[in-house]
MIZAFI-739893 format. One record per residue (C-alpha): z, y, x. Coordinates in steps of 0.05 Angstrom, whole numbers, plus 32768, in hexadecimal, padded with zeros to 4 digits. Each point is the difference from the previous one (the first is absolute). Layout:
! MIZAFI-739893
ZYX
...
This chain:
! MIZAFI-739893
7E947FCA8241
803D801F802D
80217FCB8037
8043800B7FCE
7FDE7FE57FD0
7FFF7FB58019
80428000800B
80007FE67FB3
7FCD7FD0800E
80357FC07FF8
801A801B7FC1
7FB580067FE4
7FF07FB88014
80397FEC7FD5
7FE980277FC6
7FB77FE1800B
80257FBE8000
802B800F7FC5
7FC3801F7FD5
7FD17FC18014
80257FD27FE9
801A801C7FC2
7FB680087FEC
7FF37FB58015
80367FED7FD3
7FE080227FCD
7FBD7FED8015
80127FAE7FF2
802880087FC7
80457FF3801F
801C80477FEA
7FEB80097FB9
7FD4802F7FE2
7FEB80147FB0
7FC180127FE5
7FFD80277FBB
7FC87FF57FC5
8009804C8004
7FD58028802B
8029800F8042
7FE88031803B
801F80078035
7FFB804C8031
801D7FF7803F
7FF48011804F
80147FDD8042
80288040801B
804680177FF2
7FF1804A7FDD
7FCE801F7FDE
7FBD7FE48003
7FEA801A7FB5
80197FC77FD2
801980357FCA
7FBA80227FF6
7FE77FBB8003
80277FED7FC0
7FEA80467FE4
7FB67FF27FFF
80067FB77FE5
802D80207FCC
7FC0802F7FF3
7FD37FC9800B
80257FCA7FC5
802480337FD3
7FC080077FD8
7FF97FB77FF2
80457FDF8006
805080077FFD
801B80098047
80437FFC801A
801180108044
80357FDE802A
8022800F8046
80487FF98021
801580457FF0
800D801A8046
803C802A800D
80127FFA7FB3
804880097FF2
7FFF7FC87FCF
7FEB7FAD8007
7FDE7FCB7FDB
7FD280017FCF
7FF580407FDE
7FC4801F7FCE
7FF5804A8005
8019802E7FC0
801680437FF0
80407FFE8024
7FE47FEC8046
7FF28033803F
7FEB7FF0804C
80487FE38010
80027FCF7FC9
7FB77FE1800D
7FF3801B8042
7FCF803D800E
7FBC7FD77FFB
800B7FDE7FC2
801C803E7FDF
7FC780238015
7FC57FC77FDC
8038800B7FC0
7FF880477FFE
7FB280038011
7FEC7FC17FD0
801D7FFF7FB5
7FD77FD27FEE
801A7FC28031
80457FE4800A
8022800F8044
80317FC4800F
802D7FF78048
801E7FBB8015
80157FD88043
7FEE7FCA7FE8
7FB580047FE9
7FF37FB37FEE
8039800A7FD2
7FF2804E7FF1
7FBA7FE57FDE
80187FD47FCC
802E802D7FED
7FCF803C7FF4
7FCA7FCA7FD8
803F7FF47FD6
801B80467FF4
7FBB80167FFA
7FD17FCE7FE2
7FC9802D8006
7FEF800D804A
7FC67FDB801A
7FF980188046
803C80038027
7FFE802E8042
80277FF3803F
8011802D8032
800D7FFA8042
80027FAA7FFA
7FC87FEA8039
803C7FD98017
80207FEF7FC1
7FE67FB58007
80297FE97FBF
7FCF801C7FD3
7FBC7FEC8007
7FCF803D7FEE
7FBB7FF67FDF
7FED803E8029
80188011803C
7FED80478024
801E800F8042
7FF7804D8016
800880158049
7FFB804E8016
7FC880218021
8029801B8037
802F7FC18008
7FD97FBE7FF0
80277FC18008
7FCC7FEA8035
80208031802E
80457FEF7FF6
80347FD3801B
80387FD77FD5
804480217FF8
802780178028
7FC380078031
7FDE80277FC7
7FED80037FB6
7FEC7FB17FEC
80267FDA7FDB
7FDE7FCA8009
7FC37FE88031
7FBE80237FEF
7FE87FBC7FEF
8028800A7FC1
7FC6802D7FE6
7FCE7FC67FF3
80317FF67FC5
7FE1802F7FDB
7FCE800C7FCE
7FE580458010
8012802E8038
7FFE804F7FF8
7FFD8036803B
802980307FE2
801080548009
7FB880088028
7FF5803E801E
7FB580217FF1
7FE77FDE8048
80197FBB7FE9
7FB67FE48001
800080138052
80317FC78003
7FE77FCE7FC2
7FDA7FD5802A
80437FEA802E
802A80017FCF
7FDB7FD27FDB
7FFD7FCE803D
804680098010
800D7FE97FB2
7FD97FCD7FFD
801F7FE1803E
803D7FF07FD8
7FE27FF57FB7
7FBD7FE8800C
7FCB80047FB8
802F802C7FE2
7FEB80317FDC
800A8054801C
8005803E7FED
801080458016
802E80337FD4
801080468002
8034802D7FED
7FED80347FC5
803380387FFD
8008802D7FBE
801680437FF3
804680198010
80287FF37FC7
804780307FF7
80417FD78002
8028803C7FE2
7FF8803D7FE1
7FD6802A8039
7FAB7FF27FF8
7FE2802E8032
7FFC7FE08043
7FFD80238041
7FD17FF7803C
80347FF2802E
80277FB87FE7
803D7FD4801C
7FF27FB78000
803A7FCF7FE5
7FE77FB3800B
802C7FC07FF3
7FCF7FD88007
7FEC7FCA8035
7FC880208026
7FF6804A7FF0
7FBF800A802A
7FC680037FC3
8028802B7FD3
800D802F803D
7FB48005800E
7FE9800A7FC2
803A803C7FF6
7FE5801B8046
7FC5800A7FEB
800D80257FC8
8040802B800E
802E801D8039
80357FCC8008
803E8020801F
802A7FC87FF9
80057FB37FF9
80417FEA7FE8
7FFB7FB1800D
80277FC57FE5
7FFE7FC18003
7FE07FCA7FD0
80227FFD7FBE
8031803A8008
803B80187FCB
7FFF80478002
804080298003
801080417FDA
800B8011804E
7FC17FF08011
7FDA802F7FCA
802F80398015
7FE680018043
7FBB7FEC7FF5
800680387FCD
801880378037
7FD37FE58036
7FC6800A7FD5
8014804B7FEF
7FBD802A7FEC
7FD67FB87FF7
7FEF7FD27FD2
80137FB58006
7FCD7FC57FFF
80257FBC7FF8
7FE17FC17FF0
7FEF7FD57FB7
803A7FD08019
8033802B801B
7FEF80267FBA
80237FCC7FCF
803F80078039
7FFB804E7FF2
8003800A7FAF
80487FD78003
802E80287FD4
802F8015803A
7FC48020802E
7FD380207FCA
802B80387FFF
7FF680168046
7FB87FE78007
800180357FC8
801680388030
7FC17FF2802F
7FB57FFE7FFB
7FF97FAE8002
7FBE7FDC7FEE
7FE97FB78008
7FBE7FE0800E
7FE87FD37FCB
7FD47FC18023
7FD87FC97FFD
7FD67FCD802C
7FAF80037FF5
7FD97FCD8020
7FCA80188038
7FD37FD47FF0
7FEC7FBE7FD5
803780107FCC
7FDA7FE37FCC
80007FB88020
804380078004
800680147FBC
7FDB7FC87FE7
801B7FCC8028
804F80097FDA
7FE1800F7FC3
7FD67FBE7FFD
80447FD3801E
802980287FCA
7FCF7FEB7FCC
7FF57FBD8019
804B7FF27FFD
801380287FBC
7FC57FD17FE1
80257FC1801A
804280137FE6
7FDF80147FBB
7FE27FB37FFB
803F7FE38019
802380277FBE
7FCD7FEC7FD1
80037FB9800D
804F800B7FFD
């Protein structure tokens, strides 16, 4: 860690303060929290950025689908809009924020909400829709209002919480204590070498969440898929990213094609007809590989035209776990059963 670095040392005491105590609070019932007969899980990391949560939700979405209704529920970062809102026809990524637009166009079979609020958010989507039986949140590891019946917190393989230092000194928001919170604890975006490193991760994780269960998860990439008219992609490819950390998409594209360019942005970015118009000359004589989030950004009405006028293609993904996925697996299916039984009794003897 550089020398610079410690010169935010006070300010991250204060936030371990802050955080501690707030979670104490919590911890002896002095700031109130609600648990729901529904099933709640909650998907969340220790680190500010990405650390996987969305694929996360994607595979239990997989996972539950099959068996029961799910609705998902996060803040809606960077939405244009606020409070509570269910996803339909006439939303896009600025009215429910890129993630959630992106589980509403991949899932048709779930219901996509947004909300501040989410211990208020919940009531509302068991009342508009009756139905749901497993309620998904994202990003909430520090969302203490609610209480989950599942919690999963995800770190990444290249920046695990257990190497990182609370804000402003690094990543944390909160101490890495915070982890033995959880219920599970997932390694996520391994490289192919990740089981060089399993055995000190694995100490490292359970210094802070000791007996809980772990597993390690990959990232599966799919096929380019065209985001306008053009199908035939070239071998040499520009790189647009809006995303928090770029790294495993930009391996996995290095391996496979001549990357001329990277065109970076930060997390969450609105594009700009500008910005297409000069990704769109830089990338003269190549195609365009974006990612599955920066996608739902892309096909807005005002910038399909010009993605049009270029060779553009996203990478559909997904997390796959490395190993033991089927004790994973089984572990939320039997608490999802357990629970779903319980509120099934408690209506019958209604």
């Amino acid at each position: 860690m550089s020398l610079f670095r410690y010169l935010w040392w006070p300010f991250a005491v204060l936030v371990d303060g802050v955080t501690r105590l707030r979670n104490h609070l919590y911890a002896i019932g002095h700031k109130k929290s609600f648990e729901f007969a529904t099933v709640v899980i909650s998907i969340g990391n220790l680190n500010v950025g990405g650390s996987g949560k969305t694929p996360m939700i994607e595979y239990l979405i997989r996972l539950l689908s099959p068996h029961y209704k799910i609705a998902t529920l996060s803040r809606g970062y960077g939405r244009s809009t606020r409070g509570f809102r269910i996803a339909g026809t006439q939303d896009n990524a600025t009215t429910l924020g890129d993630e959630p637009y992106q589980l509403y166009k991949k899932f048709n079979s779930i219901y996509v909400a947004v909300g501040e609020e989410r211990a208020l958010a919940i009531p509302t989507i068991l009342n508009e829709c009756p139905d749901v039986q497993v309620i998904l949140l994202d990003d909430a590891f520090q969302h203490r209002a609610v209480v989950p019946q599942f919690s999963v917190l995800v770190t990444d393989f290249h920046k695990p919480f257990f190497t990182d230092y609370l804000l402003p000194m690094g990543r944390l928001r909160e101490a890495r204590v915070g982890a033995a919170r959880a219920d599970a604890l997932v390694v996520t975006k391994c490289p192919p070498s990740w089981q060089h490193s399993q055995t000190v991760i694995g100490a490292s994780v359970k210094t802070y969440a000791p007996g809980k269960p772990l597993y390690f998860a990959t990232i599966a990439y799919g096929q380019p898929v065209p985001l306008g008219t053009s199908s035939k992609l070239s071998a040499n490819v520009v790189l647009v990213t809006g995303i928090a950390n770029a790294k495993p998409f930009v391996d996995y594209v290095a391996q496979r094609y001549k990357i001329k360019a990277h065109v970076q942005f930060a997390d969450h970015h609105r594009y700009t007809q500008g910005n297409i118009q000069k990704i769109n000359l830089q990338a003269a004589g190549c195609s365009i590989i974006t990612t599955e989030k920066d996608m739902v950004k892309l096909i807005a009405p005002a910038l399909q035209p010009l993605v049009d006028e270029a060779n553009w293609f996203y990478l559909p993904m997904s997390m796959e776990f490395a190993e033991n996925g089927s004790e994973f697996d089984a572990q939320v299916l039997a608490l999802v059963a357990e629970k779903a039984e319980q509120v099934n009794t408690f209506s019958q003897d209604l």
